[in-house]
Residue, then its C-alpha position, 0 to 999 in steps of 0.5 A: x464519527x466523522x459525518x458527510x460534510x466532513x467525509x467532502x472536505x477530506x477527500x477534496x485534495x484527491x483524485x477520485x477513482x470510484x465513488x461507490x466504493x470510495x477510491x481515490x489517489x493522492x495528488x503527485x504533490x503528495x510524494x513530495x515530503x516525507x509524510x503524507x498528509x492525511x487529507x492526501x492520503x489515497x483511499x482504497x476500498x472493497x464495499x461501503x464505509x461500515x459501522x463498527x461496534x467499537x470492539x476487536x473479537x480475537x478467538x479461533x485457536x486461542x487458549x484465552x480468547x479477547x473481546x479489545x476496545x480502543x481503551x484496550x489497544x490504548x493501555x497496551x505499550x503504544x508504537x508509531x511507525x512511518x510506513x508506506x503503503x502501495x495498492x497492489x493494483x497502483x500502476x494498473x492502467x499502464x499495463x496492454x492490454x488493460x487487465x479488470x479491476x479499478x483504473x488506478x493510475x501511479x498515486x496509489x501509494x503514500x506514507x504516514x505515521x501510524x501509532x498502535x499496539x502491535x499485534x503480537x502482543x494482542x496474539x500474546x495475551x490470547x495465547x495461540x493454538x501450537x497447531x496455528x497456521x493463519x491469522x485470519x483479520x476481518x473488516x466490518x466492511x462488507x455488501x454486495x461485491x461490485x467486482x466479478x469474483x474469482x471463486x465460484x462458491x462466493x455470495x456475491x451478495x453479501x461478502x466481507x473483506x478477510x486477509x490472513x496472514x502466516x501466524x509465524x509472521x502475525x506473532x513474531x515481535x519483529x515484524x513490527x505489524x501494527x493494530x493502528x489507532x492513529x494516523x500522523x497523530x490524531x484518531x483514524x478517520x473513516x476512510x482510512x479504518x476507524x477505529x483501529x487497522x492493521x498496518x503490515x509494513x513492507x506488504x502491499x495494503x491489502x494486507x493491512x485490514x481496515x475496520x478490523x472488527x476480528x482476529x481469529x487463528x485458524x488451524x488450516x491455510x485461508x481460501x477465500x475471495x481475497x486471499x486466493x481469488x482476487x490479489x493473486x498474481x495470474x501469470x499467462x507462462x506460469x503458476x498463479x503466486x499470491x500478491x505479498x511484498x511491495x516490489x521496488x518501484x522509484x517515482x519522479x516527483x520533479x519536475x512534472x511530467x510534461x512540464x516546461x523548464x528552464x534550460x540550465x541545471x535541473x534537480x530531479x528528485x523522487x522517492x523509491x521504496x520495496x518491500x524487500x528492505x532499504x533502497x541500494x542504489x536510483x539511477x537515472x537515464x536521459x535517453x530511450x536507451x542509454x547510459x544509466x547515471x548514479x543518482x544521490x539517494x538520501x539514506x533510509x529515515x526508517x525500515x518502512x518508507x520510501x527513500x528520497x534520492x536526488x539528480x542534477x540534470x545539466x538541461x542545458x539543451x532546448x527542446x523535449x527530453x525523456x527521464x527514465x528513472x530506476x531503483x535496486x533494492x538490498x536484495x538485488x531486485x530491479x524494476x522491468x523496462x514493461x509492466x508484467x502482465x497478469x489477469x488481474x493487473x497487480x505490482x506493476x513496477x516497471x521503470x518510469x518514463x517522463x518528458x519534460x521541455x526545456x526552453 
């Protein structure tokens, strides 16, 4: 197990948001490369890091209930998958007026490879109830909650991280939803949910459970704190919708924001993802309200990650210049023009605005 000295030295690349719970974003250099490295990762969490009695319980409505160990997991047909993961509450602080929760800025997102068995074969061998609505996923993270809770019958005290998700999803074997061991091709660390997870490709991660410590299928839709308190989109014109796929979001990764170039041709380069499937077309704008140019965006490496696209700028004008980048996904979602507001302050994925100066 990872001890404190080696806690410091992992998170020394990031930027800390919170140091009790621990939370933290990567630093921009890491959207540059396809893979994030795992020191660079961000770290999101809800309570103190755990202890983990290194087992997976899998109970609830199941015929043949499982109690796995990373032996277990490891004997089971193995997968890796590269995956971007996004904190739905990435973006937050550029939403007005400013909503509750962490002051994450844009780094709450980044990508690796995960390895693992994927769940519905775990959800296979214990043989679901016909009558199964949720998957109920457990982490043995837990304690007295430092954030307000939405639901009023919640023992703030004492409260454990619980997602479900539709039992229709957790058991299809197409889904591709992993119980995670690795990361970028050595043992989870702490931070990031030793000794197994769950990895939810195309969710935002608050559905990927760290230190997942149980499995249960339940009969009835969830309620809890995190299902249907907190990570629910709570709209000022409309009904409350729960916080699910990541929204289609494009990033600039050159050059800085508020950096100084060169005048002459100028590459700009991002990443863009969604939840709703590949990346159809970037474009990019050099003024407040102009014309909107094509960008080059690399084909996808894979069905979970972020697409990398290019532009080449003719900067040959001195002075301060905006950047305004854009992404549509196969589905025809778009990016607003303003973060959309809600209570809470998750899936900002309004259109990005940088200046550079050229000189």
């Amino acid at each position: 197990m990872d001890t404190s000295a080696d806690l410091r030295d992992t998170r020394a690349g990031l930027q800390l948001i919170n140091p009790a719970p621990y939370n933290a974003e990567a630093p921009p250099e890491a959207l540059v490369g396809e893979i994030t490295p795992t020191d660079l990762h961000y770290v999101r969490s809800n309570f103190p890091l755990p202890e983990h009695d290194g087992t997976l319980q899998v109970g609830g409505a199941v015929a043949r209930p499982l109690t796995l160990t990373l032996d277990d997991l490891r004997a089971l047909p193995s997968h890796e998958r590269a995956v971007t993961l996004e904190c739905a509450g990435n973006g937050r602080l550029q939403m007005r007026p400013l909503p509750t929760g962490e002051p994450w800025g844009d780094y709450a997102v980044s990508t690796a490879r995960w390895k693992g068995a994927l769940l519905h074969d775990v959800l296979a061998q214990a043989e679901p109830s016909a009558e199964g609505i949720d998957v109920r996923f457990t982490g043995a993270d837990h304690g007295a909650y430092h954030l307000k809770p939405v639901l009023a019958d919640t023992n703030r005290e004492d409260l454990s991280f619980v997602r479900a998700l539709p039992l229709a999803l957790a058991a299809d074997p197409g889904s591709d939803i992993l119980i995670a061991y690795e990361m970028n091709g050595e043992p989870l660390g702490r931070d990031h949910g030793a000794p197994f997870r769950l990895i939810v490709p195309h969710w935002y991660a608050v559905a990927s459970v760290k230190w997942l410590s149980r499995i249960d299928v339940l009969t009835e839709t969830l309620t809890g704190e995190f299902q249907t308190g907190h990570y629910m989109y709570e709209w000022a014109d409309r009904p409350p919708e729960p916080v699910d796929l990541m929204r289609v979001r494009a990033r600039i990764t050159a050059p800085a924001a508020g950096s100084t170039i060169p005048a002459g041709t100028c590459t700009v380069r991002g990443k863009a993802w969604s939840g709703s499937g590949a990346i159809a077309r970037v474009e990019v704008s050099l003024t407040g309200a102009g014309e909107w140019f094509p960008a080059t965006l690399a084909p996808p490496s894979g069905p979970y990650h972020w697409q990398e696209w290019t532009f080449d700028w003719d900067a040959v004008d001195v002075g301060r210049h905006t950047l305004r980048v854009k992404a549509t996904d196969a589905a025809g979602n778009g990016q607003p023009e303003v973060p959309l507001w809600n209570r809470l302050g998750y899936g900002n994925n309004a259109v990005e605005v940088i200046y550079v100066d050229v000189v």
